[in-house]
PyMOL Python script that loads the backbone (N, CA, C, O; Angstrom):
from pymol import cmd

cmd.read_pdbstr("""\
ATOM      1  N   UNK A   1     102.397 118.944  52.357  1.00  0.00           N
ATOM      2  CA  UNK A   1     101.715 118.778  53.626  1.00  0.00           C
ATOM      3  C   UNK A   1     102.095 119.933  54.555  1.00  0.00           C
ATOM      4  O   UNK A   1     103.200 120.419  54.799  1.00  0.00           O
ATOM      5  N   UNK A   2     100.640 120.296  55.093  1.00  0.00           N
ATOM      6  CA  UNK A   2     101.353 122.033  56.311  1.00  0.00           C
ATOM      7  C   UNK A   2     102.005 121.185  57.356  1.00  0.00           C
ATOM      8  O   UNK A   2     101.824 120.032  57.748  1.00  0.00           O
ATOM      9  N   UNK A   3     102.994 122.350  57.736  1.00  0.00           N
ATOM     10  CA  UNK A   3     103.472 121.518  59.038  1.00  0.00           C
ATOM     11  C   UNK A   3     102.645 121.846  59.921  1.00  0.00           C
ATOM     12  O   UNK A   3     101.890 122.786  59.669  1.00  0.00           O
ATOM     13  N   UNK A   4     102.538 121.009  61.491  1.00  0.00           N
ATOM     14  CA  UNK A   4     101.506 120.647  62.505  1.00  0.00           C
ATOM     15  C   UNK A   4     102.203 121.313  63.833  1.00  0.00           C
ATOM     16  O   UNK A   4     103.415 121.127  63.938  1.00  0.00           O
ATOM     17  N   UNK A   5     101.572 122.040  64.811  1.00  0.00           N
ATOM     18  CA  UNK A   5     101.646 122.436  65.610  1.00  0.00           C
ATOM     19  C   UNK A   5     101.142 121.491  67.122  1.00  0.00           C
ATOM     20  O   UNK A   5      99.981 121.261  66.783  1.00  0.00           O
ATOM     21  N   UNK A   6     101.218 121.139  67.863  1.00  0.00           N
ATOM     22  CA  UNK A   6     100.556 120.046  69.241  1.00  0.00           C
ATOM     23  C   UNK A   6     100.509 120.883  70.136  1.00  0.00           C
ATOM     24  O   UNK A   6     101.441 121.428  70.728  1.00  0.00           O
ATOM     25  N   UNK A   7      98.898 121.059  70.310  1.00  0.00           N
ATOM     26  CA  UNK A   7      99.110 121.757  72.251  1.00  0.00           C
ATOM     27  C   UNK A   7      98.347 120.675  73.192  1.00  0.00           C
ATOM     28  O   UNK A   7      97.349 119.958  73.273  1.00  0.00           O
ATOM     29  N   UNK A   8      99.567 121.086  73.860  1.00  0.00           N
ATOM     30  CA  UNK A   8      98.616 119.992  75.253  1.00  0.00           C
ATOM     31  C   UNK A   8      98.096 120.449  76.169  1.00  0.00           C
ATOM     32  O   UNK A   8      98.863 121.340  76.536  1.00  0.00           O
ATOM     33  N   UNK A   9      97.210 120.427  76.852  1.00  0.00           N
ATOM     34  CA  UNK A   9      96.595 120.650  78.086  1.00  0.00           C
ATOM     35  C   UNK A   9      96.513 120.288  79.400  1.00  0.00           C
ATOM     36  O   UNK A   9      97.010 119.162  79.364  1.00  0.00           O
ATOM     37  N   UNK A  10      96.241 120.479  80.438  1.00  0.00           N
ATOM     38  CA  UNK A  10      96.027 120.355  81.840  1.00  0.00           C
ATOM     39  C   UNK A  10      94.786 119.135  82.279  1.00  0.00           C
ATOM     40  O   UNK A  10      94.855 118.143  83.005  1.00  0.00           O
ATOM     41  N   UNK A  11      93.410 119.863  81.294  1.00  0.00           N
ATOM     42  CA  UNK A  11      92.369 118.491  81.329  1.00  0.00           C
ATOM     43  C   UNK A  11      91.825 118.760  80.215  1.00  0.00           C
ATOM     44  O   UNK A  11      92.017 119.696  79.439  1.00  0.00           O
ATOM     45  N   UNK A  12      90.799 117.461  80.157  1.00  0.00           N
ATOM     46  CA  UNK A  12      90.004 117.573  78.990  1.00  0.00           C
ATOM     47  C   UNK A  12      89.148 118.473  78.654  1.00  0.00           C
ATOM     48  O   UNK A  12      89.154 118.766  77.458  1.00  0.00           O
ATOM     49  N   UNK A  13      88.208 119.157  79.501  1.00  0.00           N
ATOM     50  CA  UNK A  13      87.380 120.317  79.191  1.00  0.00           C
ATOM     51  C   UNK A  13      88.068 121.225  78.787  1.00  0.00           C
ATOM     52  O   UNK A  13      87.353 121.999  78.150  1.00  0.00           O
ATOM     53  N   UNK A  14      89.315 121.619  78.823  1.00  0.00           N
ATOM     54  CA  UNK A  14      89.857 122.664  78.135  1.00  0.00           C
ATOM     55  C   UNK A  14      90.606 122.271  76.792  1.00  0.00           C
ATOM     56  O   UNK A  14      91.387 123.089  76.307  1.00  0.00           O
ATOM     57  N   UNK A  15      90.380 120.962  76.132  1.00  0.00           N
ATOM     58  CA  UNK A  15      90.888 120.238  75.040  1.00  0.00           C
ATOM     59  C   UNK A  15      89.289 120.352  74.327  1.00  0.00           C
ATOM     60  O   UNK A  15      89.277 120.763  73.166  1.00  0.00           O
ATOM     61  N   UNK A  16      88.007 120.024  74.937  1.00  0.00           N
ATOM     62  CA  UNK A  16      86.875 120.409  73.988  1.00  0.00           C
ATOM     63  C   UNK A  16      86.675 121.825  73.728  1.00  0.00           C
ATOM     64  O   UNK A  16      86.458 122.258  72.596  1.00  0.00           O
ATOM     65  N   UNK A  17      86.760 122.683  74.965  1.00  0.00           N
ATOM     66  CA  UNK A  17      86.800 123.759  74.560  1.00  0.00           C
ATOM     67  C   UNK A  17      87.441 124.710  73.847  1.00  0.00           C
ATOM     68  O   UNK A  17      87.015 125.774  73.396  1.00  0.00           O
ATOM     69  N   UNK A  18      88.838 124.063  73.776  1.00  0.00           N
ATOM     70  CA  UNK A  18      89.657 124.182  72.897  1.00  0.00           C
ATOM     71  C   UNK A  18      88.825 124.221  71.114  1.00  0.00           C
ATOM     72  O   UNK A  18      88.563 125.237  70.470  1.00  0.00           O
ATOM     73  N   UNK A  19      88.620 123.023  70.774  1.00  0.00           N
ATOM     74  CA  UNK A  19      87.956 122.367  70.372  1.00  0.00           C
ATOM     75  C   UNK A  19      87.359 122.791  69.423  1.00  0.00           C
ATOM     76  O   UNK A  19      87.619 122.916  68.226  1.00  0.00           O
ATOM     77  N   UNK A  20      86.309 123.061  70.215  1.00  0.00           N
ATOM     78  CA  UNK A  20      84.966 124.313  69.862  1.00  0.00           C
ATOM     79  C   UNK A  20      84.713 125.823  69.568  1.00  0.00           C
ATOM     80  O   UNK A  20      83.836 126.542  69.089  1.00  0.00           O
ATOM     81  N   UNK A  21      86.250 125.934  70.241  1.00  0.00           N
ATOM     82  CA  UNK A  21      86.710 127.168  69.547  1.00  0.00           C
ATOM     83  C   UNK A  21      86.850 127.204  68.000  1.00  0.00           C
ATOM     84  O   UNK A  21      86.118 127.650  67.117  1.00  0.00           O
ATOM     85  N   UNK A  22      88.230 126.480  67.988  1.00  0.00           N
ATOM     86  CA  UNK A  22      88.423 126.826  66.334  1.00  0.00           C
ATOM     87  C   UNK A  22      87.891 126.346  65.566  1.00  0.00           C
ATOM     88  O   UNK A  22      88.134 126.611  64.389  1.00  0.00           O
ATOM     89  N   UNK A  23      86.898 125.398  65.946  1.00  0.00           N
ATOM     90  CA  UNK A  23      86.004 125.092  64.752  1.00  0.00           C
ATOM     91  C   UNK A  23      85.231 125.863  64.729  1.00  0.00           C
ATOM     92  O   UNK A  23      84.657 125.779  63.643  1.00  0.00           O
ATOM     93  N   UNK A  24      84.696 126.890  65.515  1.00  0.00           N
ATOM     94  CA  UNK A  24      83.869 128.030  65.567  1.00  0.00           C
ATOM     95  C   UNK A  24      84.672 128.813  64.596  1.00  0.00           C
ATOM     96  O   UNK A  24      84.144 128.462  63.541  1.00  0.00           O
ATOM     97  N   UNK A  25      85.646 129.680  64.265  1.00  0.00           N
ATOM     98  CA  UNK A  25      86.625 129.682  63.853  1.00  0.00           C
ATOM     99  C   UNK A  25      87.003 129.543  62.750  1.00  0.00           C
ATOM    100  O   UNK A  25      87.827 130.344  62.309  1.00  0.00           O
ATOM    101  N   UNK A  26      86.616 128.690  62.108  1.00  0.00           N
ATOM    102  CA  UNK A  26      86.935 127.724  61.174  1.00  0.00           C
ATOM    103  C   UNK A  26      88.395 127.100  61.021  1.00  0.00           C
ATOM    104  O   UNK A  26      88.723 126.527  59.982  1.00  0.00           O
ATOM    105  N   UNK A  27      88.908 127.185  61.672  1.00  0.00           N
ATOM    106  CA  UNK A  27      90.762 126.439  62.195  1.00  0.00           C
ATOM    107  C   UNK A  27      90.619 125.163  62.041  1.00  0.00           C
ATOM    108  O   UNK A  27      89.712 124.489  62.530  1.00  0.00           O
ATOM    109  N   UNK A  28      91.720 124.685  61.188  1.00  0.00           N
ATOM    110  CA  UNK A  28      91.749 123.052  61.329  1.00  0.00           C
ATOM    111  C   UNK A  28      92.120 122.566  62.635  1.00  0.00           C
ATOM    112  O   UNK A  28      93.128 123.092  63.108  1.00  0.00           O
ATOM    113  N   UNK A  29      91.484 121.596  63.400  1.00  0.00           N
ATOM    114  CA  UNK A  29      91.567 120.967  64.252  1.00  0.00           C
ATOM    115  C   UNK A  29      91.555 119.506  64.357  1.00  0.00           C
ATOM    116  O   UNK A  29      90.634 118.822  63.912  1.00  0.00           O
ATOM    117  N   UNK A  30      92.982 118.853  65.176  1.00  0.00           N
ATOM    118  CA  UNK A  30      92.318 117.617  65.121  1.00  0.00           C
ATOM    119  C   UNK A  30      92.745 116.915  66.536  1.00  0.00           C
ATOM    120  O   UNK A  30      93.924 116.669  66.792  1.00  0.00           O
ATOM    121  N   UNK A  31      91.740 116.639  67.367  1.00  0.00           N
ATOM    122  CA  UNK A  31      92.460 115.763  68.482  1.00  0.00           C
ATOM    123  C   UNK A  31      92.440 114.467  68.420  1.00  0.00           C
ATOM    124  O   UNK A  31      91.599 113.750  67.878  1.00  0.00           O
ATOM    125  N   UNK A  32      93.739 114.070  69.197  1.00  0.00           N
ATOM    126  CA  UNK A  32      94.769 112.691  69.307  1.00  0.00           C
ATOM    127  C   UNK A  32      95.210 112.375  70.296  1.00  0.00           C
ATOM    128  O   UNK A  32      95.694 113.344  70.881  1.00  0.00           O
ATOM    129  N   UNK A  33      95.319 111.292  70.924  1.00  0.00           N
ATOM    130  CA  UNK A  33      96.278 110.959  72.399  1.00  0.00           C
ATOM    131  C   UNK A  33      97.411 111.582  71.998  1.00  0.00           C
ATOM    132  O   UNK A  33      97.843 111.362  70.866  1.00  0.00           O
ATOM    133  N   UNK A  34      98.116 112.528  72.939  1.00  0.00           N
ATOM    134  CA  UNK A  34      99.680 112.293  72.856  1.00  0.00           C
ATOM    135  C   UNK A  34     100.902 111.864  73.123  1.00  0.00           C
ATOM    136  O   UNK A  34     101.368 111.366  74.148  1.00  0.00           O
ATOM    137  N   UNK A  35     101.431 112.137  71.973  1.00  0.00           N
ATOM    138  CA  UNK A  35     102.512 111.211  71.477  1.00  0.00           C
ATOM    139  C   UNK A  35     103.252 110.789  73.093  1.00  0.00           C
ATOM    140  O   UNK A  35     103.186 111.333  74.195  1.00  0.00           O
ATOM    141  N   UNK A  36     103.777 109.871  72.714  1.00  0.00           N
ATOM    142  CA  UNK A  36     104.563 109.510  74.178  1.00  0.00           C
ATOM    143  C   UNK A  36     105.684 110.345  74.718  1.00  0.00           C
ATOM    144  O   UNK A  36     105.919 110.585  75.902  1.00  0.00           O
ATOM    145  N   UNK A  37     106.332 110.747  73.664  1.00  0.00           N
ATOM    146  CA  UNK A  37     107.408 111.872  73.976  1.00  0.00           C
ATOM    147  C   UNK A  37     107.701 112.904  74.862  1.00  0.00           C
ATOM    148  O   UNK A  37     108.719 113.372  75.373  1.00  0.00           O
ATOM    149  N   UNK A  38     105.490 113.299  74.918  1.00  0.00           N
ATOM    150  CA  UNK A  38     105.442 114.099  75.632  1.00  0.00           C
ATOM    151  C   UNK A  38     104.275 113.929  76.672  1.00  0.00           C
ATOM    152  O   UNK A  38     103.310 113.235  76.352  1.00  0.00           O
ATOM    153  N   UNK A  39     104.340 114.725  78.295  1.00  0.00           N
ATOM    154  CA  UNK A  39     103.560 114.398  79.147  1.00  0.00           C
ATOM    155  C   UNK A  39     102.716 115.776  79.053  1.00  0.00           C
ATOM    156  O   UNK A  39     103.066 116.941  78.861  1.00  0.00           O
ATOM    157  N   UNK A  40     101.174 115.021  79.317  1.00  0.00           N
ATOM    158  CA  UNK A  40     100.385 115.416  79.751  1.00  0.00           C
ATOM    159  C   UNK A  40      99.419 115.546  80.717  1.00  0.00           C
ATOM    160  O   UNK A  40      98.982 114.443  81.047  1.00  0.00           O
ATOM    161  N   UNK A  41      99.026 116.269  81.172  1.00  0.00           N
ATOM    162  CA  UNK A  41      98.194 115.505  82.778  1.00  0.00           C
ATOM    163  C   UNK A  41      96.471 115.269  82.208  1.00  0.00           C
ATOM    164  O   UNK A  41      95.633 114.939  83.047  1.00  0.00           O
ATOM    165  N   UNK A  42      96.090 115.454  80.845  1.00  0.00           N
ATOM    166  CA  UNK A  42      94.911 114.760  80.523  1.00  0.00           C
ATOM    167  C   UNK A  42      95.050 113.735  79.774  1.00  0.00           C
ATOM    168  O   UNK A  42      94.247 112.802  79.795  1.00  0.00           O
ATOM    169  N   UNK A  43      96.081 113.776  79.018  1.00  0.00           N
ATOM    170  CA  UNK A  43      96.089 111.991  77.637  1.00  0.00           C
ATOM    171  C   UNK A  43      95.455 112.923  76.389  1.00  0.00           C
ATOM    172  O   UNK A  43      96.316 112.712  75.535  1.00  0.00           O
ATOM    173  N   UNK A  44      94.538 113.772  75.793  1.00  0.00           N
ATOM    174  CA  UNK A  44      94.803 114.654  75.124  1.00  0.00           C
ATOM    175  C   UNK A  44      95.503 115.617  74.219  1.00  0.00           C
ATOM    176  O   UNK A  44      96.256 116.424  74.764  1.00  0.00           O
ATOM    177  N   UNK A  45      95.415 115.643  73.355  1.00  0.00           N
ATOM    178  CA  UNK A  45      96.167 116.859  72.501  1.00  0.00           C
ATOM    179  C   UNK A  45      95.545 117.348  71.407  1.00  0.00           C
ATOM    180  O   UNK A  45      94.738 116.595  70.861  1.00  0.00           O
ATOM    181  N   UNK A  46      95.756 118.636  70.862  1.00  0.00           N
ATOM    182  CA  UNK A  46      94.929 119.107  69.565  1.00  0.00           C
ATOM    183  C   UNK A  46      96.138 119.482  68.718  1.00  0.00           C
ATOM    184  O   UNK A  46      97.142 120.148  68.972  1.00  0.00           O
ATOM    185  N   UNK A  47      95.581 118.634  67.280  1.00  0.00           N
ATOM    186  CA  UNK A  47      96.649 119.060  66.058  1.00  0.00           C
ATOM    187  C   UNK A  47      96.575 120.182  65.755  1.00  0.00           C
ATOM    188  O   UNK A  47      95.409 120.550  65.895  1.00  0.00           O
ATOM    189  N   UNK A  48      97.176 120.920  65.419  1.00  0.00           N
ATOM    190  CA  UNK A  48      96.661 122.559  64.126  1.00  0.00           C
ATOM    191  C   UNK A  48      97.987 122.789  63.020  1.00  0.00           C
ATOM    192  O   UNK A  48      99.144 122.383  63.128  1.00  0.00           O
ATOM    193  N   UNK A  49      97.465 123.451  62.124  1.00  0.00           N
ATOM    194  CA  UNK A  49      98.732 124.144  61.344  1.00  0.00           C
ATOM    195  C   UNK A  49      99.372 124.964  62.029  1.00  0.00           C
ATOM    196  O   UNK A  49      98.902 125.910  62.661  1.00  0.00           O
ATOM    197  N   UNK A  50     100.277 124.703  61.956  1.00  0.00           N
ATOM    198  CA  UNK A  50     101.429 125.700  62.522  1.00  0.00           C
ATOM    199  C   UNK A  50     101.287 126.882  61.953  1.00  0.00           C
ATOM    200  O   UNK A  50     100.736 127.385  62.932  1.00  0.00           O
ATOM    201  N   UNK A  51     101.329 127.939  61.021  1.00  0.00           N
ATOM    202  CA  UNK A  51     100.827 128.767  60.533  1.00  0.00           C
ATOM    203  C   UNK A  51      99.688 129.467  60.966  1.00  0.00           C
ATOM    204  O   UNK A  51      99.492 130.626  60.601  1.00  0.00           O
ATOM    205  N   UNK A  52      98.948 128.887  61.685  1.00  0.00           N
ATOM    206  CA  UNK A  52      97.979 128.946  62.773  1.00  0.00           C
ATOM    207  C   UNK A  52      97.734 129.469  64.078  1.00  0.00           C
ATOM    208  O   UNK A  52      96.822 130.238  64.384  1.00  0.00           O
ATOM    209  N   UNK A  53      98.921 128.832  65.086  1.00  0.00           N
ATOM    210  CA  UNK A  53      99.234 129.141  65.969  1.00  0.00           C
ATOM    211  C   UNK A  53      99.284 130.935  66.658  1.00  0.00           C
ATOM    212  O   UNK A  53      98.787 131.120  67.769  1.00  0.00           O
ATOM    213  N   UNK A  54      99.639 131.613  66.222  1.00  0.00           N
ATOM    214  CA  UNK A  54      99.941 133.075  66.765  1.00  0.00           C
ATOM    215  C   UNK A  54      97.981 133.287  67.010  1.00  0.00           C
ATOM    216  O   UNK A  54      97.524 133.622  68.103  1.00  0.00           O
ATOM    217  N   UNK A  55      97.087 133.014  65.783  1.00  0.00           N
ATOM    218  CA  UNK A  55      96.021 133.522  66.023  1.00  0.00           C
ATOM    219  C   UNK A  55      95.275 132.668  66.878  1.00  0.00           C
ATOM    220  O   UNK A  55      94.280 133.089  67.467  1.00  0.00           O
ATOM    221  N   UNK A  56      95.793 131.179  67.020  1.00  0.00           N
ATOM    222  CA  UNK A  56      95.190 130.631  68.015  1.00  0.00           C
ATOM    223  C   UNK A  56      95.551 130.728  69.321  1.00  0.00           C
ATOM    224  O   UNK A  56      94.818 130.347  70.233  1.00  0.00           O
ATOM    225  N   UNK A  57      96.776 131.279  69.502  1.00  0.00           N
ATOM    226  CA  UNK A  57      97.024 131.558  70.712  1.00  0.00           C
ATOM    227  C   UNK A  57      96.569 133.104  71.177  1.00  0.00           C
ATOM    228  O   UNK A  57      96.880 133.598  72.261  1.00  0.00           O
ATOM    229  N   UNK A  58      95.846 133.708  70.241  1.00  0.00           N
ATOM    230  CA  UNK A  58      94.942 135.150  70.764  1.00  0.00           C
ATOM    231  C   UNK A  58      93.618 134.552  71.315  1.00  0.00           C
ATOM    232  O   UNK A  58      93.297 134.547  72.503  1.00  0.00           O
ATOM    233  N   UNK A  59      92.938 134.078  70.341  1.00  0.00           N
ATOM    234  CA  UNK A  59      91.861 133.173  70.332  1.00  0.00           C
ATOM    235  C   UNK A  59      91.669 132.674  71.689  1.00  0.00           C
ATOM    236  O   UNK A  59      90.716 132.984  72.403  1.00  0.00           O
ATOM    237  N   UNK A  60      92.771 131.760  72.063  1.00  0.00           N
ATOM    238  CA  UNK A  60      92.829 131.312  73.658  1.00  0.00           C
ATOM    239  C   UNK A  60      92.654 132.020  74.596  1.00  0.00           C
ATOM    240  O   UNK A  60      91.939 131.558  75.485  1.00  0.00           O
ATOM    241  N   UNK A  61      93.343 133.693  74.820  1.00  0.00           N
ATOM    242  CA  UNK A  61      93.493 133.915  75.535  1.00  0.00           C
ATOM    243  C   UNK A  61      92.331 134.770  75.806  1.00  0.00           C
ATOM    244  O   UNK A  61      91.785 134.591  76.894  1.00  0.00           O
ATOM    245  N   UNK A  62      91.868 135.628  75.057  1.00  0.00           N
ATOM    246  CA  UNK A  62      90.553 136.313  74.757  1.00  0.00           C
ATOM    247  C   UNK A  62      89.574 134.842  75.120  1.00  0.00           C
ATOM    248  O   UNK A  62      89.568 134.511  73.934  1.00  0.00           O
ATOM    249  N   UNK A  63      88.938 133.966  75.647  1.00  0.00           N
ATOM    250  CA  UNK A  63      88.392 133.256  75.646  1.00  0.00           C
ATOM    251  C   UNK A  63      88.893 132.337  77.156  1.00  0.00           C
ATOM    252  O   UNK A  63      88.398 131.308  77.616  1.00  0.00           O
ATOM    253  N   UNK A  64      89.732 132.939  77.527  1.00  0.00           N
ATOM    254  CA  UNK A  64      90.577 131.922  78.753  1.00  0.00           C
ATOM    255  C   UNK A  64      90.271 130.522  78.366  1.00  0.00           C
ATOM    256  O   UNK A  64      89.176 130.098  78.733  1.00  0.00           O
ATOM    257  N   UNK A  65      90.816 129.963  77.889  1.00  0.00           N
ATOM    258  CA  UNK A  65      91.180 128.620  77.305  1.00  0.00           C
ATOM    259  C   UNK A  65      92.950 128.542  77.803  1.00  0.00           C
ATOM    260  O   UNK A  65      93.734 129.219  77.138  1.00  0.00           O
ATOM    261  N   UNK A  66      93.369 127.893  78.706  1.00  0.00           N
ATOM    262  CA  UNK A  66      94.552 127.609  79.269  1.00  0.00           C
ATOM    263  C   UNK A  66      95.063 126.587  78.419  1.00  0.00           C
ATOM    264  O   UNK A  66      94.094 125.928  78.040  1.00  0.00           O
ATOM    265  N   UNK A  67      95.989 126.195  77.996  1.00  0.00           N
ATOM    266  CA  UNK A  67      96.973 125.348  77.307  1.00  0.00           C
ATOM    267  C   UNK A  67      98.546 124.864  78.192  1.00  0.00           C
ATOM    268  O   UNK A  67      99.330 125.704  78.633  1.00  0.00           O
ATOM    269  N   UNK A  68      98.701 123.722  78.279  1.00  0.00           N
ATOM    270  CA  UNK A  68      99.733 123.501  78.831  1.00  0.00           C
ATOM    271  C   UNK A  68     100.938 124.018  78.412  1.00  0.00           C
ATOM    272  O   UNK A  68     101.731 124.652  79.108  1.00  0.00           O
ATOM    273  N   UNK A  69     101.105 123.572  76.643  1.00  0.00           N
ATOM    274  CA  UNK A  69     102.676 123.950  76.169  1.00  0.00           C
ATOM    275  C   UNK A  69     102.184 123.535  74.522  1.00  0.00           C
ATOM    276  O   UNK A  69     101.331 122.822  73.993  1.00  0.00           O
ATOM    277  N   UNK A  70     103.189 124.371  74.135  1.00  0.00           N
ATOM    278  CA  UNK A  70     102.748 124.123  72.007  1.00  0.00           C
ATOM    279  C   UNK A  70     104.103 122.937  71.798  1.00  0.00           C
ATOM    280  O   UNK A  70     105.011 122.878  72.627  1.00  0.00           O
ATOM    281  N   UNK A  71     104.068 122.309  70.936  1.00  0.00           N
ATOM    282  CA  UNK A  71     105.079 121.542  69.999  1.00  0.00           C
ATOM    283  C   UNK A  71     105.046 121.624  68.847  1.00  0.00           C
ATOM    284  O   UNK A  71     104.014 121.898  68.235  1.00  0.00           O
ATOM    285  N   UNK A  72     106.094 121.419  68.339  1.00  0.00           N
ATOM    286  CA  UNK A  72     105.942 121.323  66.624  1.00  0.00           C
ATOM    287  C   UNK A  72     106.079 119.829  66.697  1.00  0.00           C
ATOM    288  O   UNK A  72     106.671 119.105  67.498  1.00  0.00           O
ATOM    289  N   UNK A  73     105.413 119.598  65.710  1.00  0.00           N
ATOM    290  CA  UNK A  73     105.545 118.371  65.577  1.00  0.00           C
ATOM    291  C   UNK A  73     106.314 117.279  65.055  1.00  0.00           C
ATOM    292  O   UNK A  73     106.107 116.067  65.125  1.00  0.00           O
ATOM    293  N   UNK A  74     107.721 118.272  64.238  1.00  0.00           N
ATOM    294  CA  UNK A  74     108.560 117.348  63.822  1.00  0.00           C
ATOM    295  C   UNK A  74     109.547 117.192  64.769  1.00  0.00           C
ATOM    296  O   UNK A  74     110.138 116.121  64.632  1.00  0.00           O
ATOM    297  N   UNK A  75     110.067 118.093  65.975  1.00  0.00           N
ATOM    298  CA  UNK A  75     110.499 118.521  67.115  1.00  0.00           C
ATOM    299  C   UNK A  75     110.649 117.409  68.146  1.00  0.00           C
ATOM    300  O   UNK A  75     111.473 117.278  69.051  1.00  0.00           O
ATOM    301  N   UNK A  76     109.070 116.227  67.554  1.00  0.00           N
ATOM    302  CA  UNK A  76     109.125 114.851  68.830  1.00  0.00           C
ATOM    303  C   UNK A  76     109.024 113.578  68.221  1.00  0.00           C
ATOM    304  O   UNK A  76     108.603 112.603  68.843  1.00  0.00           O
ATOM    305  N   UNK A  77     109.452 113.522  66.831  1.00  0.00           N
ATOM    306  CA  UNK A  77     109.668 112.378  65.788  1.00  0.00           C
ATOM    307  C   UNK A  77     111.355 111.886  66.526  1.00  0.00           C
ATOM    308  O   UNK A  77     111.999 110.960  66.031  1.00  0.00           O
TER     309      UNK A  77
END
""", "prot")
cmd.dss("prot")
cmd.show_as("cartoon", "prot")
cmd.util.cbc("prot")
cmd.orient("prot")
């Protein structure tokens, strides 16, 4: 199993647009409430492979797509 990367966001339009990116993309994506561990100010979060991350965080920024903060995901087990 890849390990999973969590970004959270600020609001939801930037969790679809998120979204719609990497499935444009072709990036695995998957959104989920998040975990309790961690706060968010939308209730939102998008899964990805960790392995992933560096190009999704170009992706974002070339695109202004704001992100709150990344997690790994074994990090909040």
């Amino acid at each position: 199993m890849k390990e999973k990367s969590i970004f959270t966001f600020h609001t939801i339009s930037q969790v679809l647009k998120f979204e719609k990116l990497l499935k444009k993309n072709k990036i695995d994506v998957q959104l989920r409430p998040v975990p309790r561990k961690i706060s968010s100010s939308c209730g939102n979060c998008a899964y990805v492979n960790t392995e992933d991350v560096e190009i999704i965080k170009d992706l974002s920024g070339e695109n202004k797509i704001e992100f709150e903060n990344i997690y790994k995901e074994e990090d909040i087990k």
